[in-house]
ZAMARGU-4260 file (C-alpha; in steps of 0.2 Angstrom, whole numbers, plus 5000, padded with zeros to 4 digits):
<rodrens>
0) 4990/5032/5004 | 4983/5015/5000 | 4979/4999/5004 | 4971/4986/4995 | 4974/4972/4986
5) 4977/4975/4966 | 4990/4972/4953 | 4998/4955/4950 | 5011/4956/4937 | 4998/4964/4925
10) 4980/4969/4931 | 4974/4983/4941 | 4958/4989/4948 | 4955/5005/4945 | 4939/5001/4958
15) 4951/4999/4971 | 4962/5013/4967 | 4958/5026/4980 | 4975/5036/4981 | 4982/5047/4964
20) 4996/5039/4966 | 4986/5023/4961 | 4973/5031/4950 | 4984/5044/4940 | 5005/5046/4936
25) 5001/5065/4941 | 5015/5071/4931 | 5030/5061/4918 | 5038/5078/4915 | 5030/5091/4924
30) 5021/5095/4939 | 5005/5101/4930 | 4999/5086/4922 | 4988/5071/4927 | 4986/5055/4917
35) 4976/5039/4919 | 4986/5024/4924 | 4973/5013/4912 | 4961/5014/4899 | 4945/5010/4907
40) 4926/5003/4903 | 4915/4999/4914 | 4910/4981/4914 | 4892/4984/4914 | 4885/4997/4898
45) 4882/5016/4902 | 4863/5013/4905 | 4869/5001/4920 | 4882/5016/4926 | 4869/5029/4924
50) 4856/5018/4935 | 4867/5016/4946 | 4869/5034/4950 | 4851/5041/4950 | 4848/5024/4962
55) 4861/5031/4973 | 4854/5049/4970 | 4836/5045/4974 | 4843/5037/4991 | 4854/5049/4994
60) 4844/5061/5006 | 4838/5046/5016 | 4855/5039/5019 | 4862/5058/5024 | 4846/5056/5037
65) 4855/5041/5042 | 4872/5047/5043 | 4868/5061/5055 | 4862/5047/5069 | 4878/5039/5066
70) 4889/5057/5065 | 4877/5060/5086 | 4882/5042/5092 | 4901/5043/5088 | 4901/5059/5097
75) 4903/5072/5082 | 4894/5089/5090 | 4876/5096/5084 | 4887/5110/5075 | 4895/5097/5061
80) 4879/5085/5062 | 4869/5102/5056 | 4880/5111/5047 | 4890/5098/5038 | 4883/5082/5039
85) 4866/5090/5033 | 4872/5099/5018 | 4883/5084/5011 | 4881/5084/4993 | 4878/5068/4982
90) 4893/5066/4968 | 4890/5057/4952 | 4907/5056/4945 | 4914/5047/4962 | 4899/5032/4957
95) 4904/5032/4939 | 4924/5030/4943 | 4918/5018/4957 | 4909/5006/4943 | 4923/5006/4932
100) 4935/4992/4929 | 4949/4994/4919 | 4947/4983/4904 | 4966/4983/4899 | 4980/4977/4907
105) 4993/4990/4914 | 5011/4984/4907 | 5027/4988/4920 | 5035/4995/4906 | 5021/5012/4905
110) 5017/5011/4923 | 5035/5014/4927 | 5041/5024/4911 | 5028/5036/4916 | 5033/5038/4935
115) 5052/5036/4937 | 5057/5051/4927 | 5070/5061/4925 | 5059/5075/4931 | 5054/5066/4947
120) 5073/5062/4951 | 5081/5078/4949 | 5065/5088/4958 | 5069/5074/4971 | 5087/5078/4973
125) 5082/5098/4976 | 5071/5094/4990 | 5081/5081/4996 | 5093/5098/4998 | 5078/5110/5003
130) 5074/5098/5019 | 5090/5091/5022 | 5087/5094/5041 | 5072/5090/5042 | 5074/5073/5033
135) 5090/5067/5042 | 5079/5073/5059 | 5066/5058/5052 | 5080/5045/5048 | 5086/5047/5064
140) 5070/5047/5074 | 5060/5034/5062 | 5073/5025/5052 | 5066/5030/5039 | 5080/5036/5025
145) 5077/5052/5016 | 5074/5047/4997 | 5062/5033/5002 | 5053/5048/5011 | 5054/5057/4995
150) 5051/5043/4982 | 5032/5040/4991 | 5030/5060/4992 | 5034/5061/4972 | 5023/5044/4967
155) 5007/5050/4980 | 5007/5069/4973 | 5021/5074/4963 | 5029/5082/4977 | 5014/5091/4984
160) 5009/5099/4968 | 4995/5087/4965 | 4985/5082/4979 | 4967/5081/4971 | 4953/5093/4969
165) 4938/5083/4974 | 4929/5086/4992 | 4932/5071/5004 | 4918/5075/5013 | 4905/5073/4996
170) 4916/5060/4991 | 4917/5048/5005 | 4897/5052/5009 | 4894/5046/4992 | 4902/5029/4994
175) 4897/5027/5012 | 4878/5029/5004 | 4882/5016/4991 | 4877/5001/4998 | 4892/4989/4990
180) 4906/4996/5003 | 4895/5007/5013 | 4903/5001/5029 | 4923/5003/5027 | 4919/5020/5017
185) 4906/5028/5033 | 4919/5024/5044 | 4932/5034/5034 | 4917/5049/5034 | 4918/5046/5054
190) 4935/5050/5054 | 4935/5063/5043 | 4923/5072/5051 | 4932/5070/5066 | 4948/5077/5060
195) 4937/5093/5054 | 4932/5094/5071 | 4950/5092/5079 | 4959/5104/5068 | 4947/5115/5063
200) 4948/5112/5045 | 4935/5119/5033 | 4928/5108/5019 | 4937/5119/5005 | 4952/5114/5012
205) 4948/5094/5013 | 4951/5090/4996 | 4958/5073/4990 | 4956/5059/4977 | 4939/5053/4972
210) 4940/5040/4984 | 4945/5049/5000 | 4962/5049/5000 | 4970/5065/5006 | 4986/5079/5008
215) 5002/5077/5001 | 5004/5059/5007 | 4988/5053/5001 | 4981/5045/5019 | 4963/5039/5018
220) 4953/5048/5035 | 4958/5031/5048 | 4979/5031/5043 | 4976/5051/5044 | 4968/5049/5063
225) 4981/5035/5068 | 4998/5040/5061 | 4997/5058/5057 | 5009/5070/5069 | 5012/5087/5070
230) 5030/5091/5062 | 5032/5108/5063 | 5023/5111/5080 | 5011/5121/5078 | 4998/5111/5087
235) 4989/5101/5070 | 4992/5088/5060 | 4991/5096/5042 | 4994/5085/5029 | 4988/5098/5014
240) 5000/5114/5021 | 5012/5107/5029 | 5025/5100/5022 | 5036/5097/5039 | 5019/5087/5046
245) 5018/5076/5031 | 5035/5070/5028 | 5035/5065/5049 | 5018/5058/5046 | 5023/5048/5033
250) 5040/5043/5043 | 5028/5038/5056 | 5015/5027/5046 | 5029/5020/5038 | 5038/5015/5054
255) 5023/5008/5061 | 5022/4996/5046 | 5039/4988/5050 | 5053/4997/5043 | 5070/4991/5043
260) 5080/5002/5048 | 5098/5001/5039 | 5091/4992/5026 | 5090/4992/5008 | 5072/4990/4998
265) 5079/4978/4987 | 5089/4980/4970 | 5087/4977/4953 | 5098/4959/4949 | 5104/4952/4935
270) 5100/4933/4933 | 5111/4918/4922 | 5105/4913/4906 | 5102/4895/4914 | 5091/4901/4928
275) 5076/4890/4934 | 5064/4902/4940 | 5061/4888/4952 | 5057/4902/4967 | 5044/4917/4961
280) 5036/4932/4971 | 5032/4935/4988 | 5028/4919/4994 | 5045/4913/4988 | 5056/4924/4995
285) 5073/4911/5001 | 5089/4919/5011 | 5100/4932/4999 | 5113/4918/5000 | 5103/4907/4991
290) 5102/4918/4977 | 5118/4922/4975 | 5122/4902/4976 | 5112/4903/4959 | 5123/4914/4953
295) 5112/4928/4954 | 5120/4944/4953 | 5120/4964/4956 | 5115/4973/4942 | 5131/4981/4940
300) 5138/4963/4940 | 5145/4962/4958 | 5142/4949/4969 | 5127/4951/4982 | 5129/4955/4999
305) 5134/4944/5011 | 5119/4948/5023 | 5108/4935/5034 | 5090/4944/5025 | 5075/4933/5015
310) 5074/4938/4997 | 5059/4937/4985 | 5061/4936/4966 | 5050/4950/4954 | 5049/4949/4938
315) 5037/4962/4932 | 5037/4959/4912 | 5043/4943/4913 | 5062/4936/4909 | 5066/4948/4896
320) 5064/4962/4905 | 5073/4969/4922 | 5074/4956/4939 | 5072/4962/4956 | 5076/4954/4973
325) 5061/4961/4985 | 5068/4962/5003 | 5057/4965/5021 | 5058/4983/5019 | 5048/4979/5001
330) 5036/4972/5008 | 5034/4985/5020 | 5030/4998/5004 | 5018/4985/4999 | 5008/4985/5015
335) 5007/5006/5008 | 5002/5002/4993 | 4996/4982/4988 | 5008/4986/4970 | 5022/4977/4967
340) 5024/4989/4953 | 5022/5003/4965 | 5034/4994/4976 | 5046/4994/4962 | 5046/5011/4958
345) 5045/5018/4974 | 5064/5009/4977 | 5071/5012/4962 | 5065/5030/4960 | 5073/5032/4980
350) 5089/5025/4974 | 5090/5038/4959 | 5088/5052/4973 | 5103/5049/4979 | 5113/5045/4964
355) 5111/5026/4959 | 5110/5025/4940 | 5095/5020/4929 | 5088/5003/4924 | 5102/4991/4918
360) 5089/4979/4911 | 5076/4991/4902 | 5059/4987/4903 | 5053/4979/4886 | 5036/4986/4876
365) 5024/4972/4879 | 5005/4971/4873 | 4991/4975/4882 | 4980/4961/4889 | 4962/4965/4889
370) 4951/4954/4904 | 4944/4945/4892 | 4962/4938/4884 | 4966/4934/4901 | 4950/4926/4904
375) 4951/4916/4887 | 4968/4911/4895 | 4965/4905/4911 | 4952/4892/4904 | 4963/4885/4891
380) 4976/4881/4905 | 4961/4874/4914 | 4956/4864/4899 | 4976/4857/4897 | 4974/4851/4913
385) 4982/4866/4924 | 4970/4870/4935 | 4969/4889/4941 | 4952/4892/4946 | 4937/4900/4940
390) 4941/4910/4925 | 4940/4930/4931 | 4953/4939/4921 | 4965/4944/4936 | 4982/4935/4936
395) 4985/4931/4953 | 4995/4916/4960 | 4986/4904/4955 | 4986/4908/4939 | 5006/4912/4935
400) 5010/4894/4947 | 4997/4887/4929 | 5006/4898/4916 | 5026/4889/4924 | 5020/4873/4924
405) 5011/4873/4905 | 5027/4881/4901 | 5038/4867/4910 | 5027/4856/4899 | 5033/4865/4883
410) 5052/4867/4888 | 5047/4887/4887 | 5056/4897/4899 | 5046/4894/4917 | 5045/4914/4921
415) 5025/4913/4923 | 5024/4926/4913 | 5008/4928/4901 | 5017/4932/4886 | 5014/4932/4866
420) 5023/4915/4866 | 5012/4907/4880 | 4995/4913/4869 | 5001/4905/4856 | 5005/4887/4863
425) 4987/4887/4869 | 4978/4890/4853 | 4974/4911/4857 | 4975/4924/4845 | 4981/4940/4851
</rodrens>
């Protein structure tokens, strides 16, 4: 489970990726595999990586020092201040993935080729079937339908078969001693240390992402302590052995972020060739009717629902690729996982689960964008007189508000999309 802010139509930070689902696709075609979202670099050389880590692992035993009065003022007994807190152990690789940046733009079309598989919806549809009872049990009691329960169970870990292999414990130790973050991520060491104390858990068993993040559903220590339950009754909340307690816990995390019951995620739509794209993203959602007065339509060409629901228009690789109207219960999967790639995969991927068809709209191969593209971007939109802020090489709103309106300007197709043809009216070379 995560929640941070991240991707805009193209770029990700793999700093503040703490969950697989965000860091890795786990598996495209079996459960055994784990591959890296993005290619990264870090922004600063290796000597500036490597400082980093023998600055944080000379402070290291003075922080653990530090760590114990904390662990003895929230309470945690002189058993776990001694015998845990004590022996945490310093992790280099956690401050090396935590410098990282990636350099390259993530496109929808390999974020989602690589996680709405074929693989993914037809093990989907046999658990679906395996936990039928218990599944239908959660609709009823959270609102929650079954394949959205599944869809976030197959993104996080693949169904259960990847749930990381790093020790939260070290982990989160080694970020709470690193002084950028070292608040939220001692707090998240509290809670974990709490929740070994609670249910009796060794540290072999808590093991999770580099980040913290843990069990099949992927729930940094604070969402654990908050929203985990007990599903199978037998007096803990095990998110790494039990299946029955992480499927509720995530019914019940997911209820407590607003979900809809009875309602849909969204859909894929298709738009007319005259569209204005006069209404884009989150901020622009308008009711359904709206849309459809726009002759916007269903992707198997039927009229939209007559329905009284807000609607937001996403359009992850831009007008040539597939369209999507984002409803409340998309936003709730955002407040999950702050991806509006994620968000699409995790409805569409729920949909295939219980029989909707593929993609009408395929996503189109686009190229990469490296930071510094973006970067070189942005201040030529600032030089043409469309402001969008201090160059940074993150397309946010600001940014995709400048790329429509230079686009207006060039009677281009207003989709505030940073494509080839964009780079090219403003002088770039790709």
């Amino acid at each position: 489970m995560i929640k941070v802010k991240g991707i805009t139509y193209l770029v990700a930070s793999l700093a503040a990726c703490v969950s697989l689902s965000a860091c890795s696709s786990a598996s495209t075609s079996s459960p055994s595999s784990n591959t890296a979202v993005a290619d990264v670099k870090s922004p600063n050389s290796e000597v500036d990586i490597n400082a980093a880590i023998q600055a944080n692992a000379d402070a290291f035993a003075a922080c653990i020092i530090t760590l114990q009065a904390r662990a003895r003022s929230e309470g945690l007994s002189d058993d776990t201040i001694n015998s845990t807190v004590a022996n945490l152990q310093f992790v280099p690789k956690v401050i090396e993935l935590d410098q990282q940046q990636p350099e390259f733009s993530q496109t929808f079309a390999n974020y989602f080729n690589k996680r709405a598989t074929d693989w993914r919806v037809n093990e989907g549809r046999r658990l679906l079937q395996k936990h039928r009872l218990l599944l239908d049990k959660l609709a009823k009691e959270y609102g929650v339908p079954p394949q959205y329960i599944l869809s976030f169970w197959g993104l996080e870990t693949n169904y259960g078969s990847y749930k990381g292999k790093m020790s939260v414990l070290d982990s989160l130790a080694t970020l709470a001693c690193e002084p950028r973050r070292s608040s939220y991520f001692t707090t998240e060491l509290m809670q974990s240390l709490k929740l070994k104390e609670k249910y009796n858990f060794d540290k072999e068993t808590m093991v999770g992402s580099w980040a913290g993040a843990m069990g099949h559903t992927q729930f940094m220590p604070s969402a654990y302590a908050k929203y985990a339950v007990d599903g199978d009754g037998d007096g803990k909340a095990d998110l790494w052995n039990s299946t029955a307690d992480a499927l509720t816990s995530a019914a019940n995390f997911l209820q407590h972020l607003g979900w809809q019951r009875n309602q849909r995620w969204g859909r894929e739509v298709l738009l007319p060739k005259d569209f204005s794209y006069d209404h884009l993203g989150a901020k622009q959602a308008v009711p359904l009717s709206t849309w459809a007065a726009q002759a916007v339509v269903q992707s198997n060409g039927q009229p939209l629902p007559g329905v009284d629901i807000q609607a937001a228009l996403y359009l992850p690789a831009g007008h040539t690729g597939p369209a999507f109207l984002g409803y409340e219960n998309f936003n709730v999967i955002m407040r999950w996982n702050r991806s509006e790639f994620y968000a699409i995969t995790v409805g569409h991927l729920a949909d295939r689960i219980i029989g909707g068809q593929p993609l009408k709209v395929s996503p189109p191969e686009q190229p990469r964008l490296s930071r510094e593209q973006v970067k070189q971007l942005q201040a030529k939109l600032n030089e043409a007189g469309f402001d969008v802020g201090k160059p940074d090489g993150v397309l946010g709103r600001n940014s995709i508000a400048g790329i429509q309106a230079f686009q207006r300007s060039q009677n281009m197709v207003a989709d505030g999309f940073p494509s080839p043809e964009v780079f090219i009216a403003l002088g770039i070379t790709l």
